[in-house]
C-alpha positions in Angstrom: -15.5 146.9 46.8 -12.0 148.1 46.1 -11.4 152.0 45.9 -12.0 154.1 43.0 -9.8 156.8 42.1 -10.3 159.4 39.1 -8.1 162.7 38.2 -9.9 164.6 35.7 -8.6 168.3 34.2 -11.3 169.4 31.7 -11.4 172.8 30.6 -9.6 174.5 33.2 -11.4 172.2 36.4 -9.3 169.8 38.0 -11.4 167.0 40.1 -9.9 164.5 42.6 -12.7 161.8 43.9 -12.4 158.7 45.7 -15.1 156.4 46.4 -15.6 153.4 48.4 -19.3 153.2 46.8 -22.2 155.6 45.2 -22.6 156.9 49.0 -19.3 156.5 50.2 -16.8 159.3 48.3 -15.1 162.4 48.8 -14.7 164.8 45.7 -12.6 167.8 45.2 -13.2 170.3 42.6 -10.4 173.7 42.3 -10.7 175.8 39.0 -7.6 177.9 37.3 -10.0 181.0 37.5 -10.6 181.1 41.2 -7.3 179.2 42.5 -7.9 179.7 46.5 -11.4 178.2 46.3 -11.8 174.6 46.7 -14.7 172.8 46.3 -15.3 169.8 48.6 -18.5 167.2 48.6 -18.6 164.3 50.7 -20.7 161.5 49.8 -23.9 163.9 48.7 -24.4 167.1 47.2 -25.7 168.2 50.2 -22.4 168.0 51.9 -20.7 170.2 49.8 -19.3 173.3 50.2 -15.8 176.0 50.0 -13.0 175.9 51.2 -14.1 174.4 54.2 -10.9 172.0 54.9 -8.4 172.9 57.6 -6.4 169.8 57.7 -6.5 167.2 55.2 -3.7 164.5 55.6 -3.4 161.1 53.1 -1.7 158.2 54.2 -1.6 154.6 52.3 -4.5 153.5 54.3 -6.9 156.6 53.4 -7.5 160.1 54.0 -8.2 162.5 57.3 -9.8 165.8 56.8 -10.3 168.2 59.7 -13.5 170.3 58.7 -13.2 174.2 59.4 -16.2 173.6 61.9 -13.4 171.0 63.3 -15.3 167.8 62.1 -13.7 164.8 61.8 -13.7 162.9 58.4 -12.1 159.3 57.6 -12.3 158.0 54.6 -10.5 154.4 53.7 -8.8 152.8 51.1 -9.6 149.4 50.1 -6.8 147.7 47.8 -5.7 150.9 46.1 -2.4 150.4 44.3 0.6 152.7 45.0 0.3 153.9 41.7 -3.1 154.8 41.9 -2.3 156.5 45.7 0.6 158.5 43.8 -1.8 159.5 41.0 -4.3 160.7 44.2 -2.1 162.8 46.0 -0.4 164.3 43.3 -4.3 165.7 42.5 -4.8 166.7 45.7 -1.4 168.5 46.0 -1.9 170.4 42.6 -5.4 171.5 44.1 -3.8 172.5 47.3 -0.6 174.2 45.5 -1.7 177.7 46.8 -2.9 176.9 50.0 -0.5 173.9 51.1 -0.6 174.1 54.7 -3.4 172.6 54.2 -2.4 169.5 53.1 -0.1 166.5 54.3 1.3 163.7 52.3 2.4 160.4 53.9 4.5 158.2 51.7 
């Protein structure tokens, strides 16, 4: 299955997801009204929680998130596009604008 990539701003909520598959995905959620909390869910609802990335770095082949309970996360691109990895990381770095230590961008 080739990756899935959405960028949604409704109504003040931006979302970034990726998925690989309905249990493979990673979603970000930030909102204009509470700009230093970012929502992150990885592949379930359960996993979800705030701001609870320390590291997150996106490269061509995927993305590499250091949890703030120093958890590794990998997730992988299959046959994105560059357009569609441009369209990605310019989500994630408009959700990370006030907190972008955070995140790293490899082009």
């Amino acid at each position: 299955m080739t990756t899935e990539i959405s960028v949604e701003s409704i109504d003040g909520v931006l979302s970034v997801r990726t998925a690989n598959g309905p249990r493979d995905y990673i979603l970000w959620q930030w909102t204009e009204s509470a700009p230093h909390d970012i929502y992150v869910e990885f592949n379930n609802s359960s996993h979800g929680e705030y701001n609870s990335i320390d590291e997150c770095t996106v490269m061509l082949d995927g993305v590499h998130i250091v949890t703030s309970d120093q958890d590794l996360i990998h997730f992988y691109f299959d046959g994105i596009s560059q357009a569609l990895y441009s369209k990605f990381s310019h989500g994630l770095k408009q959700i990370y604008a006030f907190v972008p230590d955070i995140l790293a961008v490899l082009d």
